[in-house]
C-alpha positions in Angstrom: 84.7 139.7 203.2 84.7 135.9 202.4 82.5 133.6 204.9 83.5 130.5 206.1 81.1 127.7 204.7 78.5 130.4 203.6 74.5 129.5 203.3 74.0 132.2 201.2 77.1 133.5 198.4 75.8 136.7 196.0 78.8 136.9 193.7 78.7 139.6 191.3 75.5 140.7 190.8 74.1 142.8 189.0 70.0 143.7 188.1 69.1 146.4 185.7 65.8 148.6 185.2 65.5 149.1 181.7 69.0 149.8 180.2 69.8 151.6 183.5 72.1 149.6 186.2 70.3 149.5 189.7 73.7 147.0 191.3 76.4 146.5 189.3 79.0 143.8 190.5 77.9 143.3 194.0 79.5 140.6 196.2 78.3 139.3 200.1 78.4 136.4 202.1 76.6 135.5 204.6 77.1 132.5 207.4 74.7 130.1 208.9 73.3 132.2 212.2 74.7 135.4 210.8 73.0 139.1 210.9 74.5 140.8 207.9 72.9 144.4 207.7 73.1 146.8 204.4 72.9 150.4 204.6 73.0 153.0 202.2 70.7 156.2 201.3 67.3 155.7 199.7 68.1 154.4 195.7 71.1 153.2 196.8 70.2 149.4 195.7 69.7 147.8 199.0 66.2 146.9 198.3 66.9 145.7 194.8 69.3 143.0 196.1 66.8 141.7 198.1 64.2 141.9 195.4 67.1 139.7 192.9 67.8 137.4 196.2 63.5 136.5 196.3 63.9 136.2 191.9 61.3 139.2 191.7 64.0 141.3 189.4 66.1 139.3 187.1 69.6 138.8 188.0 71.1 140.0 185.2 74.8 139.1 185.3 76.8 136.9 188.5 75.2 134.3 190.6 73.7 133.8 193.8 73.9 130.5 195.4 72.5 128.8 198.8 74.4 126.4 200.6 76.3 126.0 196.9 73.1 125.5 194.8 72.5 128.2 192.1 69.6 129.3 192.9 69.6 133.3 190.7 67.0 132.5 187.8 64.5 130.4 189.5 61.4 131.8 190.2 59.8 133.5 193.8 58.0 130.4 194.7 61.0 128.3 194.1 63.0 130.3 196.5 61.0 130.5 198.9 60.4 127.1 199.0 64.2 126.6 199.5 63.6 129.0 202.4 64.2 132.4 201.5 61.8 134.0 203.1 61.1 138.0 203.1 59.3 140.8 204.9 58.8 143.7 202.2 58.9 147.4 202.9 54.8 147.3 202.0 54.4 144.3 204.3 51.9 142.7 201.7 49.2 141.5 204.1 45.8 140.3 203.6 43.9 143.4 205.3 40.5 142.1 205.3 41.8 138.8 207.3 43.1 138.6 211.1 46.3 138.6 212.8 46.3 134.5 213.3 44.5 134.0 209.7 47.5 136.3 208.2 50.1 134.4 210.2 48.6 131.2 209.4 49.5 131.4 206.0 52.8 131.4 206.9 52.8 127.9 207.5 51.0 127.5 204.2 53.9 124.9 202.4 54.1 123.3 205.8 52.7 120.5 207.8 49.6 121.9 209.6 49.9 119.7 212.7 51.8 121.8 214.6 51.2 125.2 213.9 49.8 125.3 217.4 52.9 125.4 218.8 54.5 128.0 216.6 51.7 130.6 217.0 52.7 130.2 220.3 56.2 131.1 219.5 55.1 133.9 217.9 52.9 135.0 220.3 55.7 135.0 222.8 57.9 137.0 220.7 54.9 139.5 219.9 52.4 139.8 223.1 50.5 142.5 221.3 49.6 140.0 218.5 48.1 137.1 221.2 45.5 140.3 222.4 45.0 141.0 218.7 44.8 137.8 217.4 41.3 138.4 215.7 41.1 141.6 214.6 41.0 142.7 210.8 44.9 143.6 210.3 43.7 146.9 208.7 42.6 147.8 212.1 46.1 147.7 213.6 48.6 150.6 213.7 51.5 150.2 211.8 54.0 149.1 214.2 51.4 146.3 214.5 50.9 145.0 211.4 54.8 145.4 211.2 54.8 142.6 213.8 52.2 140.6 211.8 54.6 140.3 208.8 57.4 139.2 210.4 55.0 136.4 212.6 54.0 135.4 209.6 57.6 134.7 207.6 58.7 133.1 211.1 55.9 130.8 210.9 57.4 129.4 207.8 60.7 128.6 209.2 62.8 130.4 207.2 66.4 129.4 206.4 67.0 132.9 205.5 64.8 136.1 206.9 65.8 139.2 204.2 63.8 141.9 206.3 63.6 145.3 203.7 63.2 148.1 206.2 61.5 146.9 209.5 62.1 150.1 211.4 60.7 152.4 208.4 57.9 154.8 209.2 57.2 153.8 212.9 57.2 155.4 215.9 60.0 154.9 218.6 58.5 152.5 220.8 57.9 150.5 217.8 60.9 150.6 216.5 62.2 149.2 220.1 59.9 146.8 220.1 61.7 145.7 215.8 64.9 145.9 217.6 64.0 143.5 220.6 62.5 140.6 218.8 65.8 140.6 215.6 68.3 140.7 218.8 66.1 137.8 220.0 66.5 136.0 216.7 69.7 136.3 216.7 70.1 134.8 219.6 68.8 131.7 218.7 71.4 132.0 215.7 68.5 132.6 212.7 69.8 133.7 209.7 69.1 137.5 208.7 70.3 139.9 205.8 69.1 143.4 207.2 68.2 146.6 205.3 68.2 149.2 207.2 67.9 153.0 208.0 68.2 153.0 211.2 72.0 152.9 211.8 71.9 152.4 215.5 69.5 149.7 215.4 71.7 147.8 212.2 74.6 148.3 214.7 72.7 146.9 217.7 72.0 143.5 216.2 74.2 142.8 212.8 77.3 140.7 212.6 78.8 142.5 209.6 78.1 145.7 207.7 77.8 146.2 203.9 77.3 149.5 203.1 75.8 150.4 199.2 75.8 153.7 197.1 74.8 154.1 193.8 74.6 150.4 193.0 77.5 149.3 194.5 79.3 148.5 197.5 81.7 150.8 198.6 82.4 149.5 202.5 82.3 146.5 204.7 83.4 145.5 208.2 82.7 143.6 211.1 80.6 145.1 213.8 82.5 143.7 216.8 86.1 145.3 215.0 84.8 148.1 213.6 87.0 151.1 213.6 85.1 153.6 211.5 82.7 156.1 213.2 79.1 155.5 212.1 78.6 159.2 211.7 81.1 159.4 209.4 80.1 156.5 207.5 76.7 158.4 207.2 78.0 161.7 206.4 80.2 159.6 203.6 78.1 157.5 202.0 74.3 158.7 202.4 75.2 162.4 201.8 
Protein backbone atom coordinates (compact mmCIF):
# COMPACT_ATOMS: atom_id res chain seq x y z
CA UNK A 1 0.00 0.00 0.00
CA UNK A 2 1.78 3.05 -1.55
CA UNK A 3 2.23 6.28 0.88
CA UNK A 4 1.81 9.57 -0.05
CA UNK A 5 5.22 11.51 0.15
CA UNK A 6 6.77 8.56 2.32
CA UNK A 7 9.85 9.30 4.88
CA UNK A 8 10.74 5.95 4.83
CA UNK A 9 10.18 3.52 1.22
CA UNK A 10 11.66 -0.37 1.74
CA UNK A 11 11.21 -1.60 -1.79
CA UNK A 12 12.07 -5.14 -2.39
CA UNK A 13 14.07 -6.30 0.13
CA UNK A 14 15.54 -8.97 0.69
CA UNK A 15 18.48 -10.15 3.60
CA UNK A 16 19.83 -13.61 3.62
CA UNK A 17 21.56 -15.86 6.43
CA UNK A 18 24.02 -17.80 4.81
CA UNK A 19 22.48 -19.08 1.47
CA UNK A 20 19.13 -19.26 3.26
CA UNK A 21 16.41 -16.25 2.51
CA UNK A 22 15.24 -14.67 5.88
CA UNK A 23 12.78 -11.73 3.53
CA UNK A 24 12.54 -12.20 0.17
CA UNK A 25 10.95 -9.22 -1.85
CA UNK A 26 9.51 -7.23 0.87
CA UNK A 27 7.89 -3.84 0.13
CA UNK A 28 6.39 -0.94 2.88
CA UNK A 29 5.96 2.55 3.19
CA UNK A 30 5.65 4.44 5.80
CA UNK A 31 4.38 8.40 6.14
CA UNK A 32 5.76 11.12 8.15
CA UNK A 33 3.66 10.73 11.75
CA UNK A 34 2.69 7.28 10.73
CA UNK A 35 2.45 4.03 13.17
CA UNK A 36 3.02 1.14 10.80
CA UNK A 37 2.96 -2.24 12.91
CA UNK A 38 4.26 -5.80 11.53
CA UNK A 39 3.07 -8.94 12.87
CA UNK A 40 3.81 -12.30 12.10
CA UNK A 41 4.81 -15.62 14.24
CA UNK A 42 8.32 -15.82 15.74
CA UNK A 43 10.93 -16.46 12.52
CA UNK A 44 8.67 -14.93 10.48
CA UNK A 45 11.29 -11.98 9.44
CA UNK A 46 9.84 -8.99 11.31
CA UNK A 47 12.94 -8.52 13.29
CA UNK A 48 15.26 -8.98 10.33
CA UNK A 49 13.70 -5.98 8.52
CA UNK A 50 14.39 -4.02 11.22
CA UNK A 51 17.88 -5.31 11.68
CA UNK A 52 18.42 -4.45 7.42
CA UNK A 53 16.45 -0.95 8.08
CA UNK A 54 19.48 -0.13 11.20
CA UNK A 55 22.34 -1.76 8.25
CA UNK A 56 23.12 -4.50 10.99
CA UNK A 57 22.30 -7.38 8.18
CA UNK A 58 23.15 -6.65 4.74
CA UNK A 59 20.44 -5.81 2.39
CA UNK A 60 20.98 -8.14 -0.07
CA UNK A 61 18.78 -7.29 -3.04
CA UNK A 62 16.07 -3.92 -3.35
CA UNK A 63 16.50 -0.66 -1.67
CA UNK A 64 15.49 1.25 1.18
CA UNK A 65 15.40 4.87 1.03
CA UNK A 66 14.49 7.91 3.58
CA UNK A 67 12.90 10.86 2.53
CA UNK A 68 14.23 9.59 -1.22
CA UNK A 69 17.95 9.08 -0.16
CA UNK A 70 19.25 5.52 -0.48
CA UNK A 71 20.25 4.91 2.53
CA UNK A 72 20.41 0.34 2.37
CA UNK A 73 24.34 -0.20 2.46
CA UNK A 74 25.51 2.39 4.74
CA UNK A 75 26.60 1.41 7.92
CA UNK A 76 24.66 1.51 11.70
CA UNK A 77 26.17 4.70 12.69
CA UNK A 78 25.38 6.29 9.47
CA UNK A 79 21.75 5.55 9.90
CA UNK A 80 21.34 6.42 12.87
CA UNK A 81 22.75 9.55 12.45
CA UNK A 82 20.14 10.21 9.68
CA UNK A 83 17.77 9.29 12.51
CA UNK A 84 16.79 5.86 12.52
CA UNK A 85 16.81 5.12 15.74
CA UNK A 86 15.85 1.58 17.38
CA UNK A 87 14.88 -0.15 20.69
CA UNK A 88 16.08 -3.95 20.23
CA UNK A 89 14.33 -6.93 21.69
CA UNK A 90 17.66 -7.23 24.18
CA UNK A 91 17.31 -3.59 25.07
CA UNK A 92 21.21 -3.25 24.97
CA UNK A 93 21.76 -1.13 28.07
CA UNK A 94 24.69 -0.21 29.95
CA UNK A 95 23.72 -2.28 33.32
CA UNK A 96 26.35 -1.11 35.58
CA UNK A 97 25.24 2.73 34.74
CA UNK A 98 21.89 4.59 35.89
CA UNK A 99 18.64 5.32 34.52
CA UNK A 100 19.65 9.21 33.60
CA UNK A 101 23.44 8.07 32.71
CA UNK A 102 21.76 5.40 30.28
CA UNK A 103 19.35 7.96 28.91
CA UNK A 104 21.95 10.50 28.60
CA UNK A 105 23.66 8.80 26.01
CA UNK A 106 20.85 9.20 24.07
CA UNK A 107 21.60 12.54 23.36
CA UNK A 108 25.18 11.51 22.69
CA UNK A 109 25.45 13.03 18.75
CA UNK A 110 23.48 16.01 20.10
CA UNK A 111 23.98 19.41 21.53
CA UNK A 112 24.27 18.94 25.29
CA UNK A 113 22.69 22.29 26.29
CA UNK A 114 19.48 21.14 26.54
CA UNK A 115 19.21 17.88 27.58
CA UNK A 116 17.62 19.33 30.68
CA UNK A 117 14.70 19.79 29.17
CA UNK A 118 14.26 16.45 27.42
CA UNK A 119 14.96 14.35 30.57
CA UNK A 120 12.20 16.18 31.53
CA UNK A 121 10.15 15.02 28.70
CA UNK A 122 11.03 11.76 29.41
CA UNK A 123 10.39 11.86 32.81
CA UNK A 124 6.92 12.88 32.12
CA UNK A 125 6.30 10.24 29.79
CA UNK A 126 7.89 7.64 32.34
CA UNK A 127 7.28 8.76 36.17
CA UNK A 128 8.77 5.51 37.35
CA UNK A 129 12.13 6.53 35.73
CA UNK A 130 12.20 10.35 37.54
CA UNK A 131 12.04 8.05 41.12
CA UNK A 132 14.69 5.77 39.61
CA UNK A 133 16.78 8.08 38.09
CA UNK A 134 19.95 6.80 39.97
CA UNK A 135 19.78 3.43 40.30
CA UNK A 136 22.08 0.76 38.49
CA UNK A 137 19.61 -0.31 35.55
CA UNK A 138 20.30 -3.95 36.46
CA UNK A 139 18.49 -3.21 39.56
CA UNK A 140 15.17 -2.49 37.67
CA UNK A 141 12.48 -5.03 36.68
CA UNK A 142 12.14 -5.51 33.26
CA UNK A 143 9.17 -3.54 32.42
CA UNK A 144 11.60 -0.84 33.84
CA UNK A 145 14.49 -1.04 31.97
CA UNK A 146 11.98 -1.50 29.00
CA UNK A 147 11.13 2.10 29.78
CA UNK A 148 14.82 3.09 29.95
CA UNK A 149 15.41 1.99 26.37
CA UNK A 150 12.85 3.71 24.82
CA UNK A 151 13.87 7.20 27.17
CA UNK A 152 16.91 6.77 25.87
CA UNK A 153 16.13 6.51 21.76
CA UNK A 154 13.61 9.46 22.51
CA UNK A 155 16.38 11.44 23.86
CA UNK A 156 17.96 11.36 20.47
CA UNK A 157 15.13 12.72 18.57
CA UNK A 158 14.49 10.24 16.33
CA UNK A 159 13.04 10.75 12.80
CA UNK A 160 12.07 7.22 12.84
CA UNK A 161 11.51 4.88 16.24
CA UNK A 162 11.64 0.98 14.80
CA UNK A 163 10.71 -0.52 18.32
CA UNK A 164 11.41 -4.71 17.94
CA UNK A 165 9.02 -6.20 20.48
CA UNK A 166 8.23 -3.58 23.36
CA UNK A 167 5.50 -5.64 24.98
CA UNK A 168 7.71 -9.00 24.90
CA UNK A 169 8.22 -10.81 28.23
CA UNK A 170 6.42 -8.28 30.56
CA UNK A 171 3.82 -8.46 32.77
CA UNK A 172 0.39 -6.76 32.14
CA UNK A 173 0.59 -3.61 33.84
CA UNK A 174 3.76 -3.19 31.98
CA UNK A 175 2.72 -3.83 28.96
CA UNK A 176 -0.20 -1.02 29.68
CA UNK A 177 2.09 1.18 30.71
CA UNK A 178 4.22 0.25 26.58
CA UNK A 179 0.86 0.80 25.20
CA UNK A 180 0.21 4.26 26.92
CA UNK A 181 3.39 6.15 26.19
CA UNK A 182 3.39 4.74 21.86
CA UNK A 183 -0.40 6.00 21.87
CA UNK A 184 1.14 9.19 23.35
CA UNK A 185 3.75 9.29 20.65
CA UNK A 186 1.56 9.02 18.26
CA UNK A 187 -0.20 11.65 19.22
CA UNK A 188 2.37 14.07 18.81
CA UNK A 189 2.59 12.51 15.15
CA UNK A 190 6.35 10.65 15.81
CA UNK A 191 7.10 8.28 13.38
CA UNK A 192 7.05 4.40 14.42
CA UNK A 193 7.49 1.04 12.54
CA UNK A 194 6.12 -1.46 15.22
CA UNK A 195 6.85 -5.22 15.76
CA UNK A 196 4.79 -6.71 17.58
CA UNK A 197 3.15 -9.76 19.33
CA UNK A 198 0.73 -8.36 20.98
CA UNK A 199 -2.11 -8.01 18.38
CA UNK A 200 -4.43 -5.93 20.49
CA UNK A 201 -1.89 -3.57 21.49
CA UNK A 202 -0.53 -3.25 17.43
CA UNK A 203 -4.27 -2.56 16.83
CA UNK A 204 -4.56 -0.01 19.57
CA UNK A 205 -1.95 2.36 18.32
CA UNK A 206 -0.90 1.47 14.45
CA UNK A 207 -1.97 3.30 11.34
CA UNK A 208 -1.55 0.37 9.03
CA UNK A 209 -0.82 -3.38 9.31
CA UNK A 210 1.83 -5.50 7.51
CA UNK A 211 1.55 -8.78 8.41
CA UNK A 212 4.88 -11.34 7.51
CA UNK A 213 5.22 -15.19 7.22
CA UNK A 214 8.03 -17.03 6.16
CA UNK A 215 9.91 -14.01 4.76
CA UNK A 216 7.39 -12.42 3.16
CA UNK A 217 4.46 -10.35 3.33
CA UNK A 218 1.34 -11.97 2.80
CA UNK A 219 -1.31 -9.11 4.13
CA UNK A 220 -1.83 -5.42 4.67
CA UNK A 221 -4.60 -2.95 5.52
CA UNK A 222 -5.48 0.03 7.19
CA UNK A 223 -6.42 -0.19 10.80
CA UNK A 224 -9.25 2.45 10.66
CA UNK A 225 -10.88 0.17 7.42
CA UNK A 226 -10.06 -2.96 8.33
CA UNK A 227 -12.44 -5.63 7.51
CA UNK A 228 -10.64 -8.77 8.47
CA UNK A 229 -11.04 -10.27 12.04
CA UNK A 230 -7.74 -10.24 13.93
CA UNK A 231 -8.40 -13.70 15.20
CA UNK A 232 -8.58 -14.90 11.96
CA UNK A 233 -5.65 -13.14 10.79
CA UNK A 234 -3.86 -15.01 13.80
CA UNK A 235 -5.28 -18.29 13.26
CA UNK A 236 -4.07 -17.64 9.32
CA UNK A 237 -0.86 -16.50 9.45
CA UNK A 238 0.90 -17.36 12.88
CA UNK A 239 -0.49 -20.93 12.90
Amino acid sequence: MATPDPLLAIKGVAAYFGKAAAIMDISLEIAEGEVVALLGANGAGKTTLLNTISGFINCHSGTIEMRGERISGLPPHKIFRKGIVQVSQARDLFLDMSVVENLELGASIRKQDDLGEDLKKIFTYFPRLEERQQQRVKTLSGGEQQMVAIGRALMGNPKILLLDEPSGGLAPRFVQEIARIVAILKKKRSTMLLVEQNIALAMSVADRIYVLRDGNVVWSGSVAYMTADPKELARKYYL
